[in-house]
C-alpha positions, 0 to 999 in steps of 0.5 A: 809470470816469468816462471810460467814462461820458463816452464812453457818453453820447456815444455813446447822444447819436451824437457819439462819435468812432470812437476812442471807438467802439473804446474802448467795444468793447475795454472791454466785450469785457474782462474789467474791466467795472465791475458798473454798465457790465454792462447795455451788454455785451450790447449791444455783445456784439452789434455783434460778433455782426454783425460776424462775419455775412457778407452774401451776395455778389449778382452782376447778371446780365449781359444776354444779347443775346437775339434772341428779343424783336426776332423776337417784336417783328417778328411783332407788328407784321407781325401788327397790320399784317395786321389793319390792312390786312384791316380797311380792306380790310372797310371800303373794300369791303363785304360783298356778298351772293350776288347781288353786292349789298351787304346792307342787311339784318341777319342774326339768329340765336337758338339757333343758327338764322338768323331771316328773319322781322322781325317774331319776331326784333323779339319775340324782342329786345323780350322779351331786353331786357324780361328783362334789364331785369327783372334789372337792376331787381331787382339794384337793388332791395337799393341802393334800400333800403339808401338809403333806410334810409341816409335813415332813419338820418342822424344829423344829421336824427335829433338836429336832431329831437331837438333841436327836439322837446326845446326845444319840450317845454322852451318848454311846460314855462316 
């Protein structure tokens, strides 16, 4: 018995040998387990229960030498290419209008119709950007408030106030 305890205090401190480990599994899977040993059996009941369990055999998977990304690959970088060349291409030779000369002018459509006029698509813009500005002022305006109730309520500021008006009342009251 005194054995058995040596062991198990070896074992629960991690320096048991694994002869030990074996000796403590053989004990407590008999039949001959002392009535202050009983608290450990299931525990090693369950070390044997694990040991029955079977981890699921995983097989990697071979890569399959798939030519699939290297066409895929190619058509990527011929598609890229094209789009390269098309843009210098825009680049080096500008747009040309139907008379042959090249547009200095912008063209501006609103709702779907090209507008000639500078002067209304000039009116048109200034009222977008007076609208989305608008939006963007009001969007704003809960941010605004929240700061400056944020302002309101520092606690810093609140108990230095305090502080200052009860040592003011203190220096009155002596």
């Amino acid at each position: 018995m005194n054995n058995i305890d040596n062991i198990l205090n070896n074992y629960f401190e991690g320096v048991a040998l694994p002869e030990e480990e074996n000796a403590l599994k053989d004990y407590f899977r008999s039949d001959t387990v002392l009535p202050q040993h009983e608290v450990y059996k299931p525990l090693f009941a369950g070390f044997d229960k694990e040991k029955q369990i079977v981890a699921p055999v995983f097989e990697i998977p071979v890569a399959k030498d798939n030519k699939k990304p290297a066409l895929v690959r190619k058509l990527w970088i011929t598609a890229a290419g094209a789009a390269a060349v098309i843009l210098l291409a825009l680049t080096l030779f500008p747009y040309k209008n139907k008379a042959g000369i090249p547009s200095d002018d912008f063209m501006v459509f609103i709702n779907g119709k090209e507008i000639t006029n500078p002067q209304k698509a000039q009116q048109y813009a200034d009222k977008m950007f007076m609208q989305a500005n608008e939006i963007i002022r009001t969007s704003y305006e809960p941010f605004i408030e929240a700061k400056a109730i944020q302002t309101k309520m520092d606690a810093d500021k609140i108990f230095n106030d305090l502080s200052q008006k009860i040592n003011h009342i203190e220096s009155i009251n002596q």
